[in-house]
DOVO-989460 format. One line per 8 residues: their letters; for each residue x, y, z of N, C-alpha, C, O. Coordinates in steps of 0.05 Angstrom, whole numbers, plus 5000, padded with zeros to 4 digits. Atoms other than C-alpha are relative to their C-alpha. Layout:
<atoms>
A	X,Y,Z,X,Y,Z,X,Y,Z,X,Y,Z | ...
</atoms>
This chain:
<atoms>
XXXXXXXX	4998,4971,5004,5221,3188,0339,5000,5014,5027,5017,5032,5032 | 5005,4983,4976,5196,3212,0408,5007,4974,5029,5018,4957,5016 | 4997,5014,4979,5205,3166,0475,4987,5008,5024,4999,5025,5039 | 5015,4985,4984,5148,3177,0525,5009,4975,5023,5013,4951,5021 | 4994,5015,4979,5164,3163,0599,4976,5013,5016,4971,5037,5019 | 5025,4992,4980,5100,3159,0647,5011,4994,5031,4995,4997,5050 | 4997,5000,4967,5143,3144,0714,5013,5027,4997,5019,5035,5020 | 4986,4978,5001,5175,3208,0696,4973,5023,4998,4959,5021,4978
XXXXXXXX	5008,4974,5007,5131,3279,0707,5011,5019,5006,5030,5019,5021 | 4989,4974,4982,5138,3353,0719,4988,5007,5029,4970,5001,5043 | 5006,4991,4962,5145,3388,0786,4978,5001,4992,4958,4988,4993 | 5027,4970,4995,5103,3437,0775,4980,4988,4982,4981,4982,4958 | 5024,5016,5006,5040,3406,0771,4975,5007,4989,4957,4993,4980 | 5014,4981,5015,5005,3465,0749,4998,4993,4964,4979,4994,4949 | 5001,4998,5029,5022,3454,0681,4982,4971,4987,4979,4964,4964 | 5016,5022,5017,4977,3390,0673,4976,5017,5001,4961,5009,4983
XXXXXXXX	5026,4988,4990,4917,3439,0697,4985,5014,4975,4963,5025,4976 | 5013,4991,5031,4900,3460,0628,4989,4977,4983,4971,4980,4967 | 5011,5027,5008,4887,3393,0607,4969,4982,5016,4953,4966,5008 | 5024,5003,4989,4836,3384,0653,4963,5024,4999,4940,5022,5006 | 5016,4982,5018,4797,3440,0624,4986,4991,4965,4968,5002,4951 | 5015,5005,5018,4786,3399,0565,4980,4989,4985,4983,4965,4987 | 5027,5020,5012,4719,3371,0524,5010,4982,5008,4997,4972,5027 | 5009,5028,5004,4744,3310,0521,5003,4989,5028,4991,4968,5032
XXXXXXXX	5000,5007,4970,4763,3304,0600,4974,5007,5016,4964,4993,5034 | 5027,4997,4986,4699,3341,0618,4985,4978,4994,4976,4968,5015 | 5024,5010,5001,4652,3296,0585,5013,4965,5010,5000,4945,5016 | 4983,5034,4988,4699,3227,0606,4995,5006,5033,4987,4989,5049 | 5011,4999,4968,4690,3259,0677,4966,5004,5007,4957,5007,5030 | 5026,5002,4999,4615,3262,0662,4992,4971,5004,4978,4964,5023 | 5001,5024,5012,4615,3192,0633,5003,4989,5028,4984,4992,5042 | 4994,5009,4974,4644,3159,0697,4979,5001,5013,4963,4983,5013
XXXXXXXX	5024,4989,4987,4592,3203,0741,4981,4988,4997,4972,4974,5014 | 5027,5018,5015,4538,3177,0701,5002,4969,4998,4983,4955,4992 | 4997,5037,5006,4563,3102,0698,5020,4987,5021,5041,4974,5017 | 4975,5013,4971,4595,3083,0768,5001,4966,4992,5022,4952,4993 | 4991,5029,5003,4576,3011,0749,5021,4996,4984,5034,4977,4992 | 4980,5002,5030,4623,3013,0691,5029,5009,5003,5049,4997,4996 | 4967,4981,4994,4682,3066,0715,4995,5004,5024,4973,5008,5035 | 4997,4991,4977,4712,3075,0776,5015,5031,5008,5015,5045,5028
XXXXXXXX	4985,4973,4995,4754,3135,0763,5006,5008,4962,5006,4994,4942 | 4987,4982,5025,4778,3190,0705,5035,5004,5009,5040,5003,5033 | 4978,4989,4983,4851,3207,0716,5020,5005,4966,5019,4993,4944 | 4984,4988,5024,4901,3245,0666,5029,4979,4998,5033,4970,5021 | 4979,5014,4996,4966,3203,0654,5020,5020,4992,5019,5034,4972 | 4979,4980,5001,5030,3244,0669,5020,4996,4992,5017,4973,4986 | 4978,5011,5019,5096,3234,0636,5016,5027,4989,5010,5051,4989 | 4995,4975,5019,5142,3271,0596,5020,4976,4980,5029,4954,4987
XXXXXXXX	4987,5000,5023,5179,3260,0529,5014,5008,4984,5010,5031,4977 | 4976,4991,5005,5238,3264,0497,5004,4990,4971,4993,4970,4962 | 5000,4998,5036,5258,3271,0420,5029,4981,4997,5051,4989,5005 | 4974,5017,4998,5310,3209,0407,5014,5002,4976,5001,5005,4955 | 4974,4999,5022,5371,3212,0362,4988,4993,4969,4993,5008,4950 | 5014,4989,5024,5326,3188,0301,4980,5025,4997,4982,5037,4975 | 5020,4976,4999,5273,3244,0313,5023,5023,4992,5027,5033,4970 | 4980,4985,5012,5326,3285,0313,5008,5007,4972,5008,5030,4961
XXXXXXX	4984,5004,5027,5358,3266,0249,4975,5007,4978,4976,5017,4956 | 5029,4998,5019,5284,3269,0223,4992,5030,5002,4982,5044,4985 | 5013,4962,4988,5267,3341,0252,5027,5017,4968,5024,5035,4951 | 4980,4981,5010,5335,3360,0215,5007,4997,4969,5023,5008,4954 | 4998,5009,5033,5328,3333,0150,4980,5010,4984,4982,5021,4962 | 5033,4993,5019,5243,3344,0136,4997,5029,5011,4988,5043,4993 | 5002,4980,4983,5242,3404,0184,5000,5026,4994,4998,5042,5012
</atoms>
């Protein structure tokens, strides 16, 4: 349906910066903090995604 590509992101890098505002990144960047033995880092994975020829067909049929 969808096709996610992670060597692929946006420029504008601003737009991940809302994502790092969220619960579940705050307390995963707590988590780390709190457990260096365990984690060495938090990090968002960047990418973008694209709606493939079935998605499509699916968007335009259930939609």
């Amino acid at each position: 349906m969808v096709e996610i590509n992670h060597v692929l992101s946006l420029t504008d890098q601003s737009t991940y910066t809302p994502y790092e505002s969220l619960v579940a990144y705050q307390e995963g960047r707590l988590e780390v903090a709190n457990n260096p033995d365990k984690y060495s880092r938090i990090e968002l994975s960047k990418g973008m995604f694209s709606i493939t020829p079935l998605g499509e067909r699916f968007r335009e049929i259930c939609l």
